[in-house]
C-alpha positions in Angstrom: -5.3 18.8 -5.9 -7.0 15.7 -7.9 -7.7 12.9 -6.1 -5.4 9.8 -7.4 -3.2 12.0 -8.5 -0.1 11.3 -5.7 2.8 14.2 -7.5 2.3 16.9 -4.8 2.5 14.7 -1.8 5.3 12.1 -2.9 7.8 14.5 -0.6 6.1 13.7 2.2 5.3 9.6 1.6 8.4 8.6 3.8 6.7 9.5 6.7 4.3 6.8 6.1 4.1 3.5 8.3 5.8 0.3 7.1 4.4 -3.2 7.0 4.8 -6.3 9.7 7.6 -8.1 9.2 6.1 -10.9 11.1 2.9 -11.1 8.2 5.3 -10.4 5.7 7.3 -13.7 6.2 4.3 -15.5 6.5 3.2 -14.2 3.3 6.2 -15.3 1.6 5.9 -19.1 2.8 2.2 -19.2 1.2 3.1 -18.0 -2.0 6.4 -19.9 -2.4 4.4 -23.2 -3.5 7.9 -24.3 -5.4 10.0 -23.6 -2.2 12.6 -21.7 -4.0 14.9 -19.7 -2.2 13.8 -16.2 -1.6 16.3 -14.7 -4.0 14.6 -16.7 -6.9 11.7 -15.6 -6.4 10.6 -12.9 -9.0 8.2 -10.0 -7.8 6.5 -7.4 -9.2 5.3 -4.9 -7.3 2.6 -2.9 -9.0 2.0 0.8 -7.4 5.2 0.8 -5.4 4.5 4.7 -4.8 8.3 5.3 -3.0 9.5 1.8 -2.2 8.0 2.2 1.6 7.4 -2.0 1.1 10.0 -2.5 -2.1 12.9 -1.8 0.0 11.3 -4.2 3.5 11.4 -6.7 0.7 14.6 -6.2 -0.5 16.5 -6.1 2.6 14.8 -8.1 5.2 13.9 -11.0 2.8 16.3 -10.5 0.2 13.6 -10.8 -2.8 14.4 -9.5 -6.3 11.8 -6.9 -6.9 10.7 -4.9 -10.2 9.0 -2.2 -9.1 6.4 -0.5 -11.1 4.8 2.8 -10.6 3.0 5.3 -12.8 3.6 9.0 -10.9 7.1 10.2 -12.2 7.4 12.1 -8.6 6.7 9.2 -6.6 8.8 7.1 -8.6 11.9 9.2 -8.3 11.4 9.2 -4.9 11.4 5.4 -4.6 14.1 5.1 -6.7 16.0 7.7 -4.2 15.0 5.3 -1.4 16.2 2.3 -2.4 19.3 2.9 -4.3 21.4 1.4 -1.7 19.5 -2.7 -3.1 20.5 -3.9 -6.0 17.7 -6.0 -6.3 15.4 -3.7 -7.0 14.5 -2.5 -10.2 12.2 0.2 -11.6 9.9 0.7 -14.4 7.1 3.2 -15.6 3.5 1.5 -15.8 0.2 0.9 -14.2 -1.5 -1.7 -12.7 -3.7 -2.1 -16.2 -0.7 -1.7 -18.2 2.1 -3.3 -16.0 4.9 -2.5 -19.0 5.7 -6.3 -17.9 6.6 -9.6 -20.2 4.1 -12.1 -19.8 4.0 -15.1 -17.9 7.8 -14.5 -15.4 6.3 -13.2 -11.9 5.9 -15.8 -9.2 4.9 -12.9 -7.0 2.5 -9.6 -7.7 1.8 -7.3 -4.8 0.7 -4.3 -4.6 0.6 -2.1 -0.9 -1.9 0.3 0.0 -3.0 1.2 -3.8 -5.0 -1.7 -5.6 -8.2 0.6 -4.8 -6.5 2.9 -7.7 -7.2 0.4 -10.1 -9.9 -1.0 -12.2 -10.0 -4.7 -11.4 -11.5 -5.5 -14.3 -8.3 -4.6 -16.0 -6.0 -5.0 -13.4 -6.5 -8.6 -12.6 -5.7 -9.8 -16.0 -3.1 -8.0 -16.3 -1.9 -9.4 -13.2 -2.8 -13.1 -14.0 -1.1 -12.3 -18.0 2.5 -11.4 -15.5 2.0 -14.4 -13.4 3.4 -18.3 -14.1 6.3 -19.4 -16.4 8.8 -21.8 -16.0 8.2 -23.8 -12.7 6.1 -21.6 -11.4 2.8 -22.6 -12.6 0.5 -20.5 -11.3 2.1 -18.1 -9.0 -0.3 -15.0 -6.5 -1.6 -11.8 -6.2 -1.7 -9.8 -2.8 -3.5 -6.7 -2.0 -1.3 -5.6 1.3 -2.9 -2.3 3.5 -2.0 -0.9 6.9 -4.7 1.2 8.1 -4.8 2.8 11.5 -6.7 0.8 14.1 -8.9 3.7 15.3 -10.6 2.8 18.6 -13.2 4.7 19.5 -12.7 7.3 22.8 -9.3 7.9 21.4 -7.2 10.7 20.0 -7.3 9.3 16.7 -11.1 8.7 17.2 -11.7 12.2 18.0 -9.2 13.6 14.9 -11.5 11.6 12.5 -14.7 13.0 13.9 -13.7 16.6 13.8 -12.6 16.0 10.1 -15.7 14.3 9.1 -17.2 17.2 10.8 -15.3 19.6 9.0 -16.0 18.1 6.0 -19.4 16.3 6.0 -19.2 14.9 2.3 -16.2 12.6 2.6 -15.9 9.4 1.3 -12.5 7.8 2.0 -11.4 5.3 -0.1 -8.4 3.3 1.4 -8.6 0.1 3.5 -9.3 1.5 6.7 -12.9 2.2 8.9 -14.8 3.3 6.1 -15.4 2.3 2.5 -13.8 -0.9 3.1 -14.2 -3.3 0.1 -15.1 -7.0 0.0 -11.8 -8.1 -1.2 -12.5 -12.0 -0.9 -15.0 -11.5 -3.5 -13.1 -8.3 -5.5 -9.8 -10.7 -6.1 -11.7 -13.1 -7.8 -14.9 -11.6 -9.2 -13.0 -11.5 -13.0 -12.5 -15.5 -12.5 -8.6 -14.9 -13.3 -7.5 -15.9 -9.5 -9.4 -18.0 -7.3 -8.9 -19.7 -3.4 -8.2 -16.3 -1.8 -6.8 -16.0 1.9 -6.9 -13.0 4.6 -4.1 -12.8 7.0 -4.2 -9.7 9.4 -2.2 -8.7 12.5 -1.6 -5.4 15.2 1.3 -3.8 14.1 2.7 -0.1 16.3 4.7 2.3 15.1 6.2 5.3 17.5 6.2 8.8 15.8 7.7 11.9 16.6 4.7 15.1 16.4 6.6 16.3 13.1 6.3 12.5 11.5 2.7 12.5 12.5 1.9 15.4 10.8 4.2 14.6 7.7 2.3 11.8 7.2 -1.4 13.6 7.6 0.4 16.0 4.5 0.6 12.8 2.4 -2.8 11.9 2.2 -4.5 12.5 -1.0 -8.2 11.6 -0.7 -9.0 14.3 1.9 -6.8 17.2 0.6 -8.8 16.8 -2.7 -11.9 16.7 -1.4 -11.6 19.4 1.8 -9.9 21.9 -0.4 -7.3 24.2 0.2 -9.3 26.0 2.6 -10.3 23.2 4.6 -7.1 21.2 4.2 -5.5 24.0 6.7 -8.4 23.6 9.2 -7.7 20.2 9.3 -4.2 20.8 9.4 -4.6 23.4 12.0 -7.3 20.8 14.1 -4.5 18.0 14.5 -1.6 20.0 15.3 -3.8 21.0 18.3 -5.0 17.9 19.1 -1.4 16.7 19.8 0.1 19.9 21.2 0.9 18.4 24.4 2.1 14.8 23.7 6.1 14.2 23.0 5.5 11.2 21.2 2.8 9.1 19.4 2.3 5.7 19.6 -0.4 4.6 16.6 -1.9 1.6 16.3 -2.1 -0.5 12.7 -4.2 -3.5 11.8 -1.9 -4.9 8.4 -4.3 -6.7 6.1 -3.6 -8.8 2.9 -5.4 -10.5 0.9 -3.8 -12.7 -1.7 -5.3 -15.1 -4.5 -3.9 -18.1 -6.4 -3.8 -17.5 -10.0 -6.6 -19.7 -11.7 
């Protein structure tokens, strides 16, 4: 498996947590500097993977959406997902080569995936899709929910016996490790400036089988462990939670958004 390369785990992305609707909402007010309604507002969501956040922002706030995601699998999938909203579109591209007309967004997001990118490309490319008509300038959010992983734990204990399993990891999503200066990331190409970090808890409650379905959708470790080691990890967890009938994991959801400069 090659690491950013999502085609051979977009089956198993459903099982993946969702997003606070409580931040979410609040999100919405900041950006909305025109106070449109929410069906005006035009977002773009870059990397929506299989519409996990497209579709929460389609039903619950009733936004028109163009999604936009490069992996033909995962986009199939999200297309799958959300064909019951019909304000959601979807489109081929990347977040250096959106595919999008200039200057129409009000809104660009992208959830659990701007690490992909180059921001060096990707936040022009971003600011280039942002303000037209009365929206001036118009935002960018980078949106992750990592696990909150509290030491003593079960969760604690899974990542130690994987870092122990394999020794050379480097993770390189949002959560305890690796964790970039975003603040400074959003605008460090001086297309965006006065960014804001809002965080919360969020909890989810899984079944064992949606616990593991989501451990088979995580790319960075499967590429790096190996086949091999990928099944002793497997094999490690499944363990782990032999005995407990439920799972209730903890979240911190973290955005970070930016004003167009």
């Amino acid at each position: 498996m090659k690491q950013g390369d999502f085609t051979a785990v977009a089956k198993h992305y459903h099982n993946r947590p969702a997003y606070s609707s409580m931040l979410l909402e609040k999100l919405i007010r900041c950006i909305n500097d025109e106070g449109k309604s929410n069906d005006k507002i035009k977002v773009i969501e870059v990397g929506a993977g299989t519409g996990k956040l497209t579709k929460m922002l389609a039903k619950d706030f009733n936004l028109n959406i163009t999604a936009v995601e490069p992996n033909d699998n995962m986009r199939e999938e999200g297309i799958k997902y959300t064909r019951d909203c019909p304000n959601i579109s979807w489109k081929k591209g990347s977040g250096e080569k959106t595919g999008i007309e200039s200057g129409i967004a009000d809104w660009v997001i992208m959830a659990s995936s701007f690490h992909w990118t180059d921001p060096k490309q990707s936040l022009p490319e971003f600011a280039r899709i942002l303000g037209g008509g009365d929206c001036k300038n118009g935002y960018f959010t980078a949106i992750y929910n990592p696990r909150h992983i509290v030491e003593g734990t079960i969760f604690d204990e899974i990542e130690k016996e994987i870092k122990h399993i394999v020794p050379e990891l480097t993770r390189v999503s949002s959560g305890t490790q690796n964790v970039k200066k975003y603040e400074d990331v959003l605008i460090s190409t001086g297309d965006f400036k006065d960014c804001f970090f809002m965080e919360c808890d969020y909890t989810e409650l899984w079944s064992k089988e949606r616990y593991i379905g989501a451990w088979h959708s995580v790319n960075d470790i499967q590429a790096q462990a190996g086949e091999k080691r990928w099944k002793e990890i497997l094999e490690m967890i499944e363990s782990k939670i032999s005995s407990m009938q439920n799972i209730e994991i903890p979240y911190k959801i973290r955005a970070w958004t930016a004003k167009k400069a």
